[in-house]
C-alpha positions in Angstrom: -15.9 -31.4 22.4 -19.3 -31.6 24.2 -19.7 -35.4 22.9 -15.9 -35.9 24.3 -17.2 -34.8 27.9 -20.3 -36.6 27.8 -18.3 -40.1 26.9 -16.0 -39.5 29.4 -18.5 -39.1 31.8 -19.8 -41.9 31.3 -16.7 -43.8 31.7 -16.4 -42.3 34.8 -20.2 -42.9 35.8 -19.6 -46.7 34.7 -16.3 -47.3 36.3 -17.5 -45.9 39.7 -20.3 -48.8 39.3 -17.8 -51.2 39.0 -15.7 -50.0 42.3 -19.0 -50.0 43.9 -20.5 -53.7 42.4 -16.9 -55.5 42.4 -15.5 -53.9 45.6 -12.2 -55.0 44.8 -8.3 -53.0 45.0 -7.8 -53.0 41.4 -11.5 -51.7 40.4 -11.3 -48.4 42.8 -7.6 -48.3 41.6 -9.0 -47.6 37.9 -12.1 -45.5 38.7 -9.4 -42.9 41.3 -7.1 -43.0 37.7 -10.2 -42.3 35.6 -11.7 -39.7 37.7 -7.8 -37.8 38.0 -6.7 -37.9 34.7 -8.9 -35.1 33.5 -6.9 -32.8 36.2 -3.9 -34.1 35.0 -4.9 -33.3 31.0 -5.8 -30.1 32.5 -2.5 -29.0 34.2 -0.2 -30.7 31.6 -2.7 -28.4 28.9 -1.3 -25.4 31.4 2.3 -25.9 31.1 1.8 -26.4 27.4 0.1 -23.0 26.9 3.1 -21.4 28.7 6.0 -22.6 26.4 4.3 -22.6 23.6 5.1 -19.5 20.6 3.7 -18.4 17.4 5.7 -16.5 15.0 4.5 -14.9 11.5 6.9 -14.3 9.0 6.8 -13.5 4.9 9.9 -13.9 2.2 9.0 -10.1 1.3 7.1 -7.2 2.7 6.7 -5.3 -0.8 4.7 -7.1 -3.4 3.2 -5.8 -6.2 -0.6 -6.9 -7.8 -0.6 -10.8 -8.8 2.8 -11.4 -7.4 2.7 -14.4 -4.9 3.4 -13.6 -1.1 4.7 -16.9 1.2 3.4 -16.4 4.3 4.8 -18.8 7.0 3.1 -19.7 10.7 6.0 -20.5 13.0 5.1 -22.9 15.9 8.1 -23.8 18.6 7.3 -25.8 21.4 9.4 -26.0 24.2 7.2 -27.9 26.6 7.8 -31.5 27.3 4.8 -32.6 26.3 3.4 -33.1 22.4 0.6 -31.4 21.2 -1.7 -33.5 19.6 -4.1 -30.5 17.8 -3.7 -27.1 17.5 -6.1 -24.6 15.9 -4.9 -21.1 15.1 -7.0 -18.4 14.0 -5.3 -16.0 11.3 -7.1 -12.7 10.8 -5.6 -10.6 7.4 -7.5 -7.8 5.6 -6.5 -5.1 2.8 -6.0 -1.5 5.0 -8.3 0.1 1.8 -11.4 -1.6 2.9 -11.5 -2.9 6.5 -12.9 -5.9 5.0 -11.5 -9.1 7.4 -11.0 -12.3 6.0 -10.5 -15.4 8.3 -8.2 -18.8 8.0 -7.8 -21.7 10.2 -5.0 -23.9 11.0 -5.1 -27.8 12.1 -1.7 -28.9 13.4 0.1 -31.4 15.7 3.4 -30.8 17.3 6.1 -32.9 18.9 7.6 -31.6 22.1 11.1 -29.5 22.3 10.4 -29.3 18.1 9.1 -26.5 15.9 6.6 -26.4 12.7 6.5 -24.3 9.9 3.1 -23.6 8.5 3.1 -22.6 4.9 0.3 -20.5 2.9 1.0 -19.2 -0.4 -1.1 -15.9 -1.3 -2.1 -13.6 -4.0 -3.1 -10.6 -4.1 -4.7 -9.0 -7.0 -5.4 -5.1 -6.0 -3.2 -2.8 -3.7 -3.0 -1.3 -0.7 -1.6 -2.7 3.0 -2.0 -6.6 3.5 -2.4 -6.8 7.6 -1.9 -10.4 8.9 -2.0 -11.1 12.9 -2.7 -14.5 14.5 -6.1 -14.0 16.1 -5.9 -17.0 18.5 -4.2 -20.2 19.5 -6.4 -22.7 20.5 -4.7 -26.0 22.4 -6.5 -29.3 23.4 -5.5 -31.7 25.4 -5.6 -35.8 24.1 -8.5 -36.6 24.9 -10.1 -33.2 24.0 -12.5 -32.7 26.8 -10.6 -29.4 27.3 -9.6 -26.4 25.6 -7.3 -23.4 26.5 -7.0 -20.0 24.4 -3.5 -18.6 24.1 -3.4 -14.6 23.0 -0.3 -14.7 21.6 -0.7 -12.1 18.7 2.0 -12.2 16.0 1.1 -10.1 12.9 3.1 -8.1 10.2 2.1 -6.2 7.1 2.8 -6.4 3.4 2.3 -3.7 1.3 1.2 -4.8 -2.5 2.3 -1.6 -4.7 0.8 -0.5 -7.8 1.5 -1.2 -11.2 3.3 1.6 -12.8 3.8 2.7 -16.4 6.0 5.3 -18.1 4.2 8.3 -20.3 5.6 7.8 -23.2 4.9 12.0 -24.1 6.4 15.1 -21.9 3.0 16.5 -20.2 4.3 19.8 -19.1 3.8 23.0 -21.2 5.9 25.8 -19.5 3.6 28.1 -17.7 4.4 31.9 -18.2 2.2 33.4 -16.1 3.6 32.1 -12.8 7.0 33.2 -12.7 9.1 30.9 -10.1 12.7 31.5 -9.1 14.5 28.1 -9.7 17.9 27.0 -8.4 17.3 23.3 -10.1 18.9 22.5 -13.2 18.2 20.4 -15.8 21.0 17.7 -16.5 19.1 16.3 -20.0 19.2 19.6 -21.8 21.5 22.5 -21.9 19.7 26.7 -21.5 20.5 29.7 -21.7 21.4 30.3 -17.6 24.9 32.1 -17.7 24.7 31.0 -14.1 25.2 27.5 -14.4 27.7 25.6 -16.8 25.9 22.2 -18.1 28.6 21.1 -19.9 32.1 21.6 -21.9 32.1 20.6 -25.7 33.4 20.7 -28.9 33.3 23.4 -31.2 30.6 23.4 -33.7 29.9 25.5 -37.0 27.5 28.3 -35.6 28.1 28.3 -32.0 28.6 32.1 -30.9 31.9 33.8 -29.5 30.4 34.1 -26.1 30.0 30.7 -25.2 34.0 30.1 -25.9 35.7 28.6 -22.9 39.1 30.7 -23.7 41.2 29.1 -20.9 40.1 25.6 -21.9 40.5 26.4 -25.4 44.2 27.4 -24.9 45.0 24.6 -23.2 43.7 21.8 -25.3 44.6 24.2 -28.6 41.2 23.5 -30.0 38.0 25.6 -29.4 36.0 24.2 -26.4 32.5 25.5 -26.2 30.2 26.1 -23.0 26.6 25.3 -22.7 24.7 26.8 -20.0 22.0 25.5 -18.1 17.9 25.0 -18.4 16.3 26.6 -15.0 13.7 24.2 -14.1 10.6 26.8 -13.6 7.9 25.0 -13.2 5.8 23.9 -9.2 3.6 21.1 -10.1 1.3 19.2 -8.2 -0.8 15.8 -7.5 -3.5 15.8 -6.2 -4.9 12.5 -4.9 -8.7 11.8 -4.4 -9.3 8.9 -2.7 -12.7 9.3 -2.3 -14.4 6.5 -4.6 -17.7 7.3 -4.3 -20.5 4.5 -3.5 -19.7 1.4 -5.3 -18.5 -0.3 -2.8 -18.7 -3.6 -4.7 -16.0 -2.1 -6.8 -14.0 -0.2 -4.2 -10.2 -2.1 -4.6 -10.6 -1.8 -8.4 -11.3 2.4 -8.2 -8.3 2.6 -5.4 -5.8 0.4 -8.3 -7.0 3.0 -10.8 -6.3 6.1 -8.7 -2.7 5.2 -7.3 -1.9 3.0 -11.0 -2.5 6.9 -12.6 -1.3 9.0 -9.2 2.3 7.4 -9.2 2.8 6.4 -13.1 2.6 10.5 -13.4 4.8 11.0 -11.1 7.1 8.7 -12.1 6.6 9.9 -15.7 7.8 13.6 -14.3 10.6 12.6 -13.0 12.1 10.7 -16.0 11.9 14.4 -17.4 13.8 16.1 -14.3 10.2 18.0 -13.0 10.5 18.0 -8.9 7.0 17.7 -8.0 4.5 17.6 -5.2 2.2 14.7 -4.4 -0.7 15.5 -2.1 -3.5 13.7 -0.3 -5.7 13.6 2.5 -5.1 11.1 5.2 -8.6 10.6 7.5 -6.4 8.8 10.0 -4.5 11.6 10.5 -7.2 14.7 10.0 -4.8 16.4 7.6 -3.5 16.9 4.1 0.3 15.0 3.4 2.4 16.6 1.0 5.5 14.8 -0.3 8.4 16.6 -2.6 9.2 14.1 -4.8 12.6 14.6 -5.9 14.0 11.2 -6.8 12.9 7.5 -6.7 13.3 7.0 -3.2 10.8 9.8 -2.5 8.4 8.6 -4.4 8.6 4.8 -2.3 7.8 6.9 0.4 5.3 8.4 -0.8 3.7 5.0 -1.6 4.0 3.6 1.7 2.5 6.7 3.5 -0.4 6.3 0.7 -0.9 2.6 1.5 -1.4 3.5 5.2 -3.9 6.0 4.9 -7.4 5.1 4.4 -10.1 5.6 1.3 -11.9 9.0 2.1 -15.7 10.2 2.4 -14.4 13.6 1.4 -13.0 15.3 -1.8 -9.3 16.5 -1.6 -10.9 19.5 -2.7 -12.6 20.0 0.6 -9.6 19.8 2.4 -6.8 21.2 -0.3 -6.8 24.6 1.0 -5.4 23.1 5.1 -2.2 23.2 3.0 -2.0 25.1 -0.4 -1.3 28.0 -0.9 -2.9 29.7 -4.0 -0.2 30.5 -5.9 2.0 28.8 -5.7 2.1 26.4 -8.2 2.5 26.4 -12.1 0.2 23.0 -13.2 -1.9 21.4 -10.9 -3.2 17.6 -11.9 -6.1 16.5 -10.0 -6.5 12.3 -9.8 -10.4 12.0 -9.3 -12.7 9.2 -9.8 -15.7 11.3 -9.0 -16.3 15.0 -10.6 -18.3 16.8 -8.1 -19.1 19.9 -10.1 -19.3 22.9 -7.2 -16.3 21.6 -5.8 -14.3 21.1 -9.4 -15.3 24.7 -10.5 -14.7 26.4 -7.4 -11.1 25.1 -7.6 -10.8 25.7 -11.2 -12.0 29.5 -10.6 -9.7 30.1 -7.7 -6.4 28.7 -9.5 -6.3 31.2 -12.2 -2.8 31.7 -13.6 -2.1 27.6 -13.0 -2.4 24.9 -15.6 -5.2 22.7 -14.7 -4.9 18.9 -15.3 -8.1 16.5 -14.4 -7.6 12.9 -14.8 -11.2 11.1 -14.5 -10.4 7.5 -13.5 -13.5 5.6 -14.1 -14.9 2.4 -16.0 -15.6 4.8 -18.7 -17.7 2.2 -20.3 -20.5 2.0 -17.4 -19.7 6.2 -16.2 -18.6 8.2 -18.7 -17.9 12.3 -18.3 -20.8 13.9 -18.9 -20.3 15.9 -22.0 -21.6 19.5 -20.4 -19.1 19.2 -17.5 -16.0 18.1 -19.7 -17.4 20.9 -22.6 -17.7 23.6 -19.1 -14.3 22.6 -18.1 -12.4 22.8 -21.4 -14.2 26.2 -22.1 -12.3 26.9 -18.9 -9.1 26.2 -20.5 -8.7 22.8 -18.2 -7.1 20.0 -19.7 -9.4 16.4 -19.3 -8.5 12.8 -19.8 -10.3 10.3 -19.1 -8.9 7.3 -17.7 -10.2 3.9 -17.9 -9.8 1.3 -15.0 -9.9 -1.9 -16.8 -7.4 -0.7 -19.0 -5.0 1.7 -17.5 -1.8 1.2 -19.5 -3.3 1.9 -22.7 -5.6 5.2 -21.8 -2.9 6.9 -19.3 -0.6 7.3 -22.8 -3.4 9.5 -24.2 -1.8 12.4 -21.6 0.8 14.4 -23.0 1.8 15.9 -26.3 
């Protein structure tokens, strides 16, 4: 742009010679034209800036890893006047690690017209995709000038995590917590006189007591009742976000965690167990604590998950804001980092629950070391360790 200015300068330097050497009408005629028209640029670059709009806009706002995301950059003039180059500025980042990432857009738009701006992306690790239009930068056609427009547009795509069914049960029924329960199982029938699961046939064995009489007589075959299975059992995720100091490696440690996080808790409730999912949220200075009840609960969860931030802190530092001690039956803590006073601590003060630890980690590079897993286990707390570069397979060693 400097070199622009500079030219025209000289044209205007040169043309002013020629006024003053050939004093004649149609020589001052084009030096007054050539020394305006940089106003003019200037004031029609004005008008442009105030009609001019910038829109964002994706074909989805849930994505998961790998899947592609078409972002479009909306551009509506409604000046008079084309636009011969526009440069936009588009800021995104992942909410996980701060980290900004910057694009820039060339176009040229007629006037009273609009232009759609297309840029397919992919991401391949999860969390909160935030895109806003930094900047709109307009020149005018001759580009000796330039005008900034701070027209922010931005929206936010959240890429979800991969997750996999258990292919085992993972709950043993604790009997040292008792629980009072008004949730039923609907996959298998109890021994709750309280609650009718279901009316069936008649089979060799089934006791007298269980006859439904009235039934019975109407149909004039023997109709059988089967009571219901009290679901007993308070159970717990705990989320560690904290992913210690490879930062290099950050986004791959955060996939890991939520991957292992919400494939167990979508593994507990294809077996009917209400659960808890719990995390601490730095934005917020306090611990979140979801009931997950259903599907729809747990896409909630994940949302609220992808809008927090990656922690300094254990959620063992910050776990008793919100639990109370006894209060639940198993207790699974998602950690890629086993920070022994902490991890024993809680172990010592949970006596009665079923302890869990999942140890997400490239087990290859950081394994477990063998006197904190053997110190645990003697401790009666169960240990899996979970391998980020291959989730699917190691997260099927939990269970029985």
């Amino acid at each position: 742009m400097f070199k622009n200015k500079l030219g025209y300068l000289l044209i205007i330097i040169i043309s002013g010679l020629f006024a003053i050497l050939y004093n004649e009408y149609y020589t001052g005629i084009i030096f007054l034209v050539v020394a305006i028209l940089p106003i003019i640029l200037y004031v029609i670059l004005l008008n442009i800036r105030s009609r001019i709009h910038i829109l964002l806009e994706t074909d989805k706002s849930i994505a998961g890893k790998g899947e592609k995301i078409s972002l479009k950059v909306i551009l509506k003039n409604t000046s008079i006047f084309p636009i011969t180059r526009v440069k936009i500025i588009l800021n995104y980042y992942n909410n996980f690690t701060g980290e900004v990432k910057q694009k820039t857009l060339l176009a040229s738009i007629d006037h009273r017209s609009s232009i759609y701006l297309s840029n397919d992306l992919i991401s391949k690790h999860c969390g909160l995709l935030h895109f806003h239009i930094k900047s709109i930068r307009l020149y005018d056609y001759f580009s000796l000038f330039s005008i900034e427009k701070k027209e922010l547009s931005e929206l936010n795509v959240s890429i979800v995590p991969e997750v996999y069914e258990l292919k085992n049960d993972i709950i043993i029924h604790n009997n040292q917590i008792i629980i009072d329960s008004d949730t039923y199982s609907t996959i298998k029938p109890g021994d709750d006189p309280s609650e009718v699961f279901r009316i069936r046939d008649y089979r060799e064995g089934d006791g007298l007591n269980r006859i439904h009489w009235k039934l019975s007589f109407k149909k004039q075959e023997l109709m059988i009742k089967e009571f219901s299975d009290p679901i007993n059992d308070r159970i717990v995720i705990l989320l560690d976000q904290n992913c210690g100091q490879d930062k290099r490696n950050v986004l791959n440690y955060v996939d890991g965690l939520l991957e292992c996080a919400l494939s167990l808790s979508f593994s507990l409730l294809c077996y009917e167990y209400t659960h808890y999912l719990l995390w601490y949220d730095g934005n917020k200075n306090l611990c979140n604590s979801y009931e997950i009840k259903n599907e729809e609960d747990m896409n909630v969860s994940i949302k609220n998950i992808l809008n927090s931030r990656i922690e300094s802190n254990s959620i063992l530092k910050n776990i008793s804001l919100i639990t109370d001690r006894s209060q639940y039956t198993h207790m699974f803590l998602i950690t890629s980092r086993i920070i022994e006073s902490e991890v024993f601590n809680w172990v010592n003060e949970r006596k009665g629950s079923f302890l869990y630890i999942l140890y997400v980690n490239d087990i290859m590079a950081n394994p477990l070391k063998p006197e904190i897993k053997n110190s645990l286990m003697d401790l009666q707390v169960f240990i899996y360790e979970i391998d980020i570069n291959n989730i699917a397979n190691s997260i099927n060693t939990i269970g029985y």
